[in-house]
PDBQT receptor file of N, H, CA, C and O in Angstrom, charges set to zero:
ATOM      1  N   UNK A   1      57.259 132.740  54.809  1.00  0.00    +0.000 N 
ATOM      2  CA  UNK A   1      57.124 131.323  55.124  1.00  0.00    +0.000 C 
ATOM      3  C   UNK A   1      57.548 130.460  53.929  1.00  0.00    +0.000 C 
ATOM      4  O   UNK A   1      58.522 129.711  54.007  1.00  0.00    +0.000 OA
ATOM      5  N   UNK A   2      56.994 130.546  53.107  1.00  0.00    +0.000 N 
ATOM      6  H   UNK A   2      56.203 131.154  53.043  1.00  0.00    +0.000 HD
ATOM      7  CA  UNK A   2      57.488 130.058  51.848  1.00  0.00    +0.000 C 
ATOM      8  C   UNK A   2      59.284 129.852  51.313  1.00  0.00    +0.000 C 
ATOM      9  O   UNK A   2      59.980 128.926  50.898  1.00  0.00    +0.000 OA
ATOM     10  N   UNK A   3      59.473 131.404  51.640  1.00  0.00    +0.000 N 
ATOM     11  H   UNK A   3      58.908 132.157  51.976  1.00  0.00    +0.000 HD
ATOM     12  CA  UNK A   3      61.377 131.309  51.298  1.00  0.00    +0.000 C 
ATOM     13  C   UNK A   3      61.975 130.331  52.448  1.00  0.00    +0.000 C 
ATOM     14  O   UNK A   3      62.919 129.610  52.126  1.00  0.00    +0.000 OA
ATOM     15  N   UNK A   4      61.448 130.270  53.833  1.00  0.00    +0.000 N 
ATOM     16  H   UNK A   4      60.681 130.856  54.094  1.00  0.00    +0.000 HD
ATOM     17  CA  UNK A   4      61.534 129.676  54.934  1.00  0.00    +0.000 C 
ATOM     18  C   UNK A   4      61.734 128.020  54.286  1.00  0.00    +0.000 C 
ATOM     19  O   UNK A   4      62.718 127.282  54.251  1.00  0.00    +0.000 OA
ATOM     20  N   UNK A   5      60.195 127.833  53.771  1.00  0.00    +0.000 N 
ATOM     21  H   UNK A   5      59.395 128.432  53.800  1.00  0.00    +0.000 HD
ATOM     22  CA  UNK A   5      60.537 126.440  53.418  1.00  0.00    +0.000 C 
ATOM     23  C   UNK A   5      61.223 125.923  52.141  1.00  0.00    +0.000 C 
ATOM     24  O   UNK A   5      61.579 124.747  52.057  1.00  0.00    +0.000 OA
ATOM     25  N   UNK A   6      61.365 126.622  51.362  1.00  0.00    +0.000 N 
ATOM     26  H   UNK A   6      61.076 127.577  51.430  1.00  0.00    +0.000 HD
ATOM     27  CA  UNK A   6      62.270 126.295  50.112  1.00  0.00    +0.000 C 
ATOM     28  C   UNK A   6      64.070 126.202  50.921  1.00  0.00    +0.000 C 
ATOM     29  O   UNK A   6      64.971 125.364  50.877  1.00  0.00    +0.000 OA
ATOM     30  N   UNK A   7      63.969 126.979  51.314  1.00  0.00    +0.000 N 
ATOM     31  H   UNK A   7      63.238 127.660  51.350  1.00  0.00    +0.000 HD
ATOM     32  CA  UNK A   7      65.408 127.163  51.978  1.00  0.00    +0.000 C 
ATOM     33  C   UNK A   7      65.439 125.630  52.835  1.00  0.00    +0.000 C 
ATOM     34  O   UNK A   7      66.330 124.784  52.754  1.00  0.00    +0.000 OA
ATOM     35  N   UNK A   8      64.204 125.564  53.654  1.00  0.00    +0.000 N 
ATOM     36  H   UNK A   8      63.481 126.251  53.720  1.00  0.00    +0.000 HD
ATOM     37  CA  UNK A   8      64.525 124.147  54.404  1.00  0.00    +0.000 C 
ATOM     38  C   UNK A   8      64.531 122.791  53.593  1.00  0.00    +0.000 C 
ATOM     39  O   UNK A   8      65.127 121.882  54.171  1.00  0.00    +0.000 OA
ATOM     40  N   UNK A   9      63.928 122.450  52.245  1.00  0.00    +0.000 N 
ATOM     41  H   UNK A   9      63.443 123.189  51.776  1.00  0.00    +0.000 HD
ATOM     42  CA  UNK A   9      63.699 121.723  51.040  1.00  0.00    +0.000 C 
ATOM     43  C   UNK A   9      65.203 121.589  50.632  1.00  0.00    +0.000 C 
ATOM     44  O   UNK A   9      65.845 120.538  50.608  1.00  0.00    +0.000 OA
ATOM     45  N   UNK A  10      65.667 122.888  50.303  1.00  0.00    +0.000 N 
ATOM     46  H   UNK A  10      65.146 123.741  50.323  1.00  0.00    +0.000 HD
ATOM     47  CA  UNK A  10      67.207 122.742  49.777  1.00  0.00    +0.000 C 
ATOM     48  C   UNK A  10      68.354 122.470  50.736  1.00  0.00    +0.000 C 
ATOM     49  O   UNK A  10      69.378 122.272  50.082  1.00  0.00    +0.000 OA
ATOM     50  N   UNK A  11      68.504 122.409  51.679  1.00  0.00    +0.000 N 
ATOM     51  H   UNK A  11      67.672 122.570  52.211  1.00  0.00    +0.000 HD
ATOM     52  CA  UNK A  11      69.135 122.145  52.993  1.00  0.00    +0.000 C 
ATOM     53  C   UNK A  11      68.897 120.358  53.121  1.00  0.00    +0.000 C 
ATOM     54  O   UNK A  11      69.885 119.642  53.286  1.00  0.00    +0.000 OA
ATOM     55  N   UNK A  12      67.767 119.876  53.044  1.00  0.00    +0.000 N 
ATOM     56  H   UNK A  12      66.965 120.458  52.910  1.00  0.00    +0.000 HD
ATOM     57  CA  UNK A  12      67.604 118.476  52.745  1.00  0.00    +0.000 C 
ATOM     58  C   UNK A  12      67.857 117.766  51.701  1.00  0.00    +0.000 C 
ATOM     59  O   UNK A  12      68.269 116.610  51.802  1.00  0.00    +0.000 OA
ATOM     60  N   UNK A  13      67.623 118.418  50.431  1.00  0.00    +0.000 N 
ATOM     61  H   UNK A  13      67.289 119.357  50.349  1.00  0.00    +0.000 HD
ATOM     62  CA  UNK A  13      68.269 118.215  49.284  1.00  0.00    +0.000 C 
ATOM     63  C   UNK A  13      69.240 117.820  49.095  1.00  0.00    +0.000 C 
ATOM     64  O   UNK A  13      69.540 116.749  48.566  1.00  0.00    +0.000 OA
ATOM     65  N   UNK A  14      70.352 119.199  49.788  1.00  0.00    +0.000 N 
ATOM     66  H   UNK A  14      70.108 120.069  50.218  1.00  0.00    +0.000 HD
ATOM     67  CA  UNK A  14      71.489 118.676  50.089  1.00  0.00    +0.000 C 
ATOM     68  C   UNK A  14      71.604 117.713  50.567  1.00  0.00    +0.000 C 
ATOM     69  O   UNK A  14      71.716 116.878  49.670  1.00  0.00    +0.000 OA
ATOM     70  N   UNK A  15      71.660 117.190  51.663  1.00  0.00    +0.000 N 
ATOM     71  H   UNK A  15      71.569 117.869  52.392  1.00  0.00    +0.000 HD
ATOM     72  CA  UNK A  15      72.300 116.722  53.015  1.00  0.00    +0.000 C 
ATOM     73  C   UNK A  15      71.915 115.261  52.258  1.00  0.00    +0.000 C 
ATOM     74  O   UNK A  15      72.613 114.259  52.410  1.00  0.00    +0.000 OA
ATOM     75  N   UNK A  16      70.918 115.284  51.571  1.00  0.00    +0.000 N 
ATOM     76  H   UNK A  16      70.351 116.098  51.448  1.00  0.00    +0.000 HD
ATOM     77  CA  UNK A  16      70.630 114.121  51.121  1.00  0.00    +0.000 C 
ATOM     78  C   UNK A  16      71.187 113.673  49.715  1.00  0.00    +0.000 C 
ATOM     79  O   UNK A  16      70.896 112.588  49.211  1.00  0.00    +0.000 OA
ATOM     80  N   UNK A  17      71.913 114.491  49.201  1.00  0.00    +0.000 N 
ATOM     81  H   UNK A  17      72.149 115.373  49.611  1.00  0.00    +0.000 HD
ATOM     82  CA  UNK A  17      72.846 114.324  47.746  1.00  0.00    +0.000 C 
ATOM     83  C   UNK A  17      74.204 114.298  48.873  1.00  0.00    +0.000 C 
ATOM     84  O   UNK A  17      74.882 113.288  48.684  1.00  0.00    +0.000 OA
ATOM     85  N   UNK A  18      74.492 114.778  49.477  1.00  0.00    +0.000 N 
ATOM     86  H   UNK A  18      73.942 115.598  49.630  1.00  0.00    +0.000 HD
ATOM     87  CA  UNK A  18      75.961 114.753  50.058  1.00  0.00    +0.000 C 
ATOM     88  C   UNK A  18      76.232 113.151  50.799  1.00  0.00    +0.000 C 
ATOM     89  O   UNK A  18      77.267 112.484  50.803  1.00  0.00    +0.000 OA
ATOM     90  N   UNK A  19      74.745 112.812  51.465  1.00  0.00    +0.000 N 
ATOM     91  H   UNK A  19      73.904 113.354  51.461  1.00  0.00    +0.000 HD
ATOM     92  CA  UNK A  19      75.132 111.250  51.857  1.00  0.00    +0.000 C 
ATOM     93  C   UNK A  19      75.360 110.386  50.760  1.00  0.00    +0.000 C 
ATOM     94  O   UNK A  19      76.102 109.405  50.823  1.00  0.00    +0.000 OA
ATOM     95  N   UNK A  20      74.637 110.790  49.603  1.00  0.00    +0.000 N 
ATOM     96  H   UNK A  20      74.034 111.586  49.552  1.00  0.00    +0.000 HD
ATOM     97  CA  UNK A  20      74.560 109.769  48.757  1.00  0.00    +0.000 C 
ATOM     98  C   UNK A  20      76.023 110.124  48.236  1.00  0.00    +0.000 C 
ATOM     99  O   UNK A  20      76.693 109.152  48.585  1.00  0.00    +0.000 OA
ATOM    100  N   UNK A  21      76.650 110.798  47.741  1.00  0.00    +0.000 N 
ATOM    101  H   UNK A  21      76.106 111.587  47.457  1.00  0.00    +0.000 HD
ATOM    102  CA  UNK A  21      77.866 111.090  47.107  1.00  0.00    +0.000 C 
ATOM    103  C   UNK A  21      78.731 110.490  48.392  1.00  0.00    +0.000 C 
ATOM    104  O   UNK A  21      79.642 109.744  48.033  1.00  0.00    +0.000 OA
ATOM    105  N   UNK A  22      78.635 110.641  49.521  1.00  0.00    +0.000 N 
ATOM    106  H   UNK A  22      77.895 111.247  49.813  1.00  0.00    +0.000 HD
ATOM    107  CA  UNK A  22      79.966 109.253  51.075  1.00  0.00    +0.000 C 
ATOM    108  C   UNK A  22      79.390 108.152  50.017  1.00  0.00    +0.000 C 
ATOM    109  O   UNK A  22      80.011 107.668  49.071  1.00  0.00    +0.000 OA
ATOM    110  N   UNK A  23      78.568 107.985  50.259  1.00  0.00    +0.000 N 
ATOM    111  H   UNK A  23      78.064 108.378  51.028  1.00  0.00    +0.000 HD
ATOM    112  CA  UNK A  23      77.692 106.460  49.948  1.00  0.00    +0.000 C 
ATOM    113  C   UNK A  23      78.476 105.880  48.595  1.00  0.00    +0.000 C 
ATOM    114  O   UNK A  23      79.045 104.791  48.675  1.00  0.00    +0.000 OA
ATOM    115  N   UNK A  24      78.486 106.485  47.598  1.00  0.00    +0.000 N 
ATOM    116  H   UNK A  24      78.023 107.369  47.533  1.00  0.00    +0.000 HD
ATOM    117  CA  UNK A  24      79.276 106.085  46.044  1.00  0.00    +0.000 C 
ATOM    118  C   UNK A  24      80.630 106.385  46.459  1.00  0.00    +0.000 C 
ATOM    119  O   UNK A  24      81.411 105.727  45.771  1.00  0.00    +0.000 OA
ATOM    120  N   UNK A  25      81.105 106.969  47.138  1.00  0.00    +0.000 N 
ATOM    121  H   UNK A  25      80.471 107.503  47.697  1.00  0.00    +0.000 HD
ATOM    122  CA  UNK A  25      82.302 106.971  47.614  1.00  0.00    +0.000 C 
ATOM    123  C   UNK A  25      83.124 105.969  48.246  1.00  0.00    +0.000 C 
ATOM    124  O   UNK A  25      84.261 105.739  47.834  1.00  0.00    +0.000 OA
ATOM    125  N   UNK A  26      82.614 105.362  49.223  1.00  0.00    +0.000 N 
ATOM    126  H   UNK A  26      81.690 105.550  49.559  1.00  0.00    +0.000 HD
ATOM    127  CA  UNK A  26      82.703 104.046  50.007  1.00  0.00    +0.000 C 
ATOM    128  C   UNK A  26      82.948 102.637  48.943  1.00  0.00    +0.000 C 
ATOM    129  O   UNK A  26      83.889 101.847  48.865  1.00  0.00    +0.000 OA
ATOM    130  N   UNK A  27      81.619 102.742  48.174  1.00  0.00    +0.000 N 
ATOM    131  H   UNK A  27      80.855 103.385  48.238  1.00  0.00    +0.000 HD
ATOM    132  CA  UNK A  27      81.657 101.464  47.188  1.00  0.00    +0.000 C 
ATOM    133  C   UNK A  27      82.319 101.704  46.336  1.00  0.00    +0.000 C 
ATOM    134  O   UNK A  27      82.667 100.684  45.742  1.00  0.00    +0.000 OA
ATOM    135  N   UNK A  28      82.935 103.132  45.695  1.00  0.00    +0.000 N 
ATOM    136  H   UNK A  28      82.652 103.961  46.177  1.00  0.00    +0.000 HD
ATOM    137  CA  UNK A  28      84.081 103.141  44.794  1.00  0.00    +0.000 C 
ATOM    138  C   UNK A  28      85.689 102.394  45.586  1.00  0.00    +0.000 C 
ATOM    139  O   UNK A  28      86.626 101.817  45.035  1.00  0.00    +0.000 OA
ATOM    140  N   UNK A  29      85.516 102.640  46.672  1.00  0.00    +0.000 N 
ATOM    141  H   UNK A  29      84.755 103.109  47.120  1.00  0.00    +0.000 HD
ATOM    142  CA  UNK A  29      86.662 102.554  47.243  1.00  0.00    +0.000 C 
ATOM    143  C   UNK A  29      86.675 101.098  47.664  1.00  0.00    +0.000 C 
ATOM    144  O   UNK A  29      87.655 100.430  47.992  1.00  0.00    +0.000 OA
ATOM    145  N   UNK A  30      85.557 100.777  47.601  1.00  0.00    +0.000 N 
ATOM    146  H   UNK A  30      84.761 101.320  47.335  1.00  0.00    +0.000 HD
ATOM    147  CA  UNK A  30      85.905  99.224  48.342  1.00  0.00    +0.000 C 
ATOM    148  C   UNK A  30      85.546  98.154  47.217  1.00  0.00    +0.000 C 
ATOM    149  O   UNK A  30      85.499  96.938  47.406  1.00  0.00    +0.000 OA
ATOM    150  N   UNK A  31      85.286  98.850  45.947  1.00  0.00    +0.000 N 
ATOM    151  H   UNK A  31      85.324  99.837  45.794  1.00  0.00    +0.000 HD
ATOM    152  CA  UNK A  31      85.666  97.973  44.266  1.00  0.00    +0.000 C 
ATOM    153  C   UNK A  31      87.059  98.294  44.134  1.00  0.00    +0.000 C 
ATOM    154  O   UNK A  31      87.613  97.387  43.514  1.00  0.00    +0.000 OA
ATOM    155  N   UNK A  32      88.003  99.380  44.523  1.00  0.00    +0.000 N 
ATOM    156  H   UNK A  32      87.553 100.117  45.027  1.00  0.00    +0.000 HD
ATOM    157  CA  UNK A  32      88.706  99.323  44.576  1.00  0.00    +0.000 C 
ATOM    158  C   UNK A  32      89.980  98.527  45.327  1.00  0.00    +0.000 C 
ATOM    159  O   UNK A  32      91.046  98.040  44.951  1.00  0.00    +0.000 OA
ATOM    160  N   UNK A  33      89.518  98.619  46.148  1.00  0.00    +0.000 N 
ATOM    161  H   UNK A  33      88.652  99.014  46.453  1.00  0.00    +0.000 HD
ATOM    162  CA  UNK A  33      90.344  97.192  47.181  1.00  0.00    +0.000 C 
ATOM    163  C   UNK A  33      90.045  95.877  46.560  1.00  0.00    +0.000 C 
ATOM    164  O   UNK A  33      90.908  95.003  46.642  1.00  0.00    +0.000 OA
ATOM    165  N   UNK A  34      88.935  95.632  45.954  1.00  0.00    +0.000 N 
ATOM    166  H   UNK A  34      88.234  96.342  45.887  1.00  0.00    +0.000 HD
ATOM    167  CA  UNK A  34      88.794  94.287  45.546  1.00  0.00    +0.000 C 
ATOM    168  C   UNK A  34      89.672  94.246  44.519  1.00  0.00    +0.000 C 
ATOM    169  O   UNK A  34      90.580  93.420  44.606  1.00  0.00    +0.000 OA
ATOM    170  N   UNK A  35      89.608  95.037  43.438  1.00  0.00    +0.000 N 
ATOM    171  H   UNK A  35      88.871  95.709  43.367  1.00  0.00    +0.000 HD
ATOM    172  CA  UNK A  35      90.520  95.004  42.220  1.00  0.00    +0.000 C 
ATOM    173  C   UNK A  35      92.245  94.689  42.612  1.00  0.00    +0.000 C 
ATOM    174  O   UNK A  35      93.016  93.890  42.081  1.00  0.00    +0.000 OA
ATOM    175  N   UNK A  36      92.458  95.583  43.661  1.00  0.00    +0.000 N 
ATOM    176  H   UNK A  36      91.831  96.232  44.092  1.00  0.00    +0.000 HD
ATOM    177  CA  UNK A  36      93.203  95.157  44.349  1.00  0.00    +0.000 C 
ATOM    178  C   UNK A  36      94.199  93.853  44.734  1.00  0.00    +0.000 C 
ATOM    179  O   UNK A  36      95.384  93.553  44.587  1.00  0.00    +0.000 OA
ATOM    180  N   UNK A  37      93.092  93.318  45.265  1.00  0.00    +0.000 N 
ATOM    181  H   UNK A  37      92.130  93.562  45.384  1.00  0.00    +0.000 HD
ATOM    182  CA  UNK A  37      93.338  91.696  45.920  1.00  0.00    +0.000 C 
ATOM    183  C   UNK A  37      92.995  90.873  44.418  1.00  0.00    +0.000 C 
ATOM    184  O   UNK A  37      93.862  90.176  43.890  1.00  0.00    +0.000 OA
ATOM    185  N   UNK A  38      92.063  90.991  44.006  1.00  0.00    +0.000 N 
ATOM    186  H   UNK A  38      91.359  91.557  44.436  1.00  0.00    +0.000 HD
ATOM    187  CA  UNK A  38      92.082  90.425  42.255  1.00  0.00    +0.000 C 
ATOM    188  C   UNK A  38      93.519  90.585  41.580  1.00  0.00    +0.000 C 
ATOM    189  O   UNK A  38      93.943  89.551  41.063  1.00  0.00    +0.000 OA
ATOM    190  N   UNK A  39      94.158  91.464  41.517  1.00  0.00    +0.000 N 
ATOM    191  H   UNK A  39      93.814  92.304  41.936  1.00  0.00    +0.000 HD
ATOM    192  CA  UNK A  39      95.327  91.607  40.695  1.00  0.00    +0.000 C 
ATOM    193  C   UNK A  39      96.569  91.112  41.154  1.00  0.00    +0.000 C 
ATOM    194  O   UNK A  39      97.616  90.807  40.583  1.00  0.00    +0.000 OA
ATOM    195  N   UNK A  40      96.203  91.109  42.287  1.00  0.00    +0.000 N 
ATOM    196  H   UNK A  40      95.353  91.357  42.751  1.00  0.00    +0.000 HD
ATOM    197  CA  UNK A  40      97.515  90.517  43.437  1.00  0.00    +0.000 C 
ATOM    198  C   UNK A  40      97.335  89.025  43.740  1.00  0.00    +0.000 C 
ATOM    199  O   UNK A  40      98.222  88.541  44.443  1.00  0.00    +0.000 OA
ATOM    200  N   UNK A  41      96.247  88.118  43.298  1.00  0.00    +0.000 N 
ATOM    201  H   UNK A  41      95.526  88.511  42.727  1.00  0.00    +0.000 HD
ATOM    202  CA  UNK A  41      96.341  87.058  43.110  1.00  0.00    +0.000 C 
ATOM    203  C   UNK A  41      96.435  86.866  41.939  1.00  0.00    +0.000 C 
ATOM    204  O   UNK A  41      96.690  85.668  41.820  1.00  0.00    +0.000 OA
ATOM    205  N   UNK A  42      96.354  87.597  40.415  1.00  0.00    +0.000 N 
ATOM    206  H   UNK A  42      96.147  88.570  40.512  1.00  0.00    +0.000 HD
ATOM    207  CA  UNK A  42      96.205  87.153  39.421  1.00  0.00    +0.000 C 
ATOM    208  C   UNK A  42      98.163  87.221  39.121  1.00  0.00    +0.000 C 
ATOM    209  O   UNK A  42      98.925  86.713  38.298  1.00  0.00    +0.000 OA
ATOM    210  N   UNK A  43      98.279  87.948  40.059  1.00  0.00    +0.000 N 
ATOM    211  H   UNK A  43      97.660  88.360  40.727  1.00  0.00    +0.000 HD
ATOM    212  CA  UNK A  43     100.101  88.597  39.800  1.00  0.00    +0.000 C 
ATOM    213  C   UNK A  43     100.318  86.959  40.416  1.00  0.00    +0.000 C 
ATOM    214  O   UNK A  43     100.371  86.057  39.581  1.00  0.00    +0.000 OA
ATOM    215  N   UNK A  44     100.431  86.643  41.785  1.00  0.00    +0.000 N 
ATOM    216  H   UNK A  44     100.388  87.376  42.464  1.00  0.00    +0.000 HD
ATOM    217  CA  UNK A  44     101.061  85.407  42.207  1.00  0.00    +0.000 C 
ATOM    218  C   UNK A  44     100.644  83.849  41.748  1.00  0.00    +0.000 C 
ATOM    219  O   UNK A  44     101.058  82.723  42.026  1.00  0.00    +0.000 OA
ATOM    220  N   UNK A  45      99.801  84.297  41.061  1.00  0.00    +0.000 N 
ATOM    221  H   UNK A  45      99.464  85.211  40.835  1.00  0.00    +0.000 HD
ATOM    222  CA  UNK A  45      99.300  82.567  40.293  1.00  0.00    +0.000 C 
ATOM    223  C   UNK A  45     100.370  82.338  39.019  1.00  0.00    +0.000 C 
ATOM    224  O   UNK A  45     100.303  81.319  38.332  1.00  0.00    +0.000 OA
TER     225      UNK A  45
């Protein structure tokens, strides 16, 4: 029972470091688009 629940602990662990790593993923990517549109108005001014 015990290996049962460590095994189910680390399975959540995961799943819950893997959302968070989409999660920093997303906001890397969408500071990235901003930088983006920042540089591309700083280019046409």
């Amino acid at each position: 029972m015990g290996k049962d629940l460590a095994i189910e602990a680390g399975t959540a662990v995961r799943f819950h470091l893997e959302q968070q790593l989409l999660d920093e993923k997303a906001r890397l990517a969408h500071l990235n688009n901003e930088m983006d549109e920042l540089e591309s108005v700083l280019q046409s001014s």
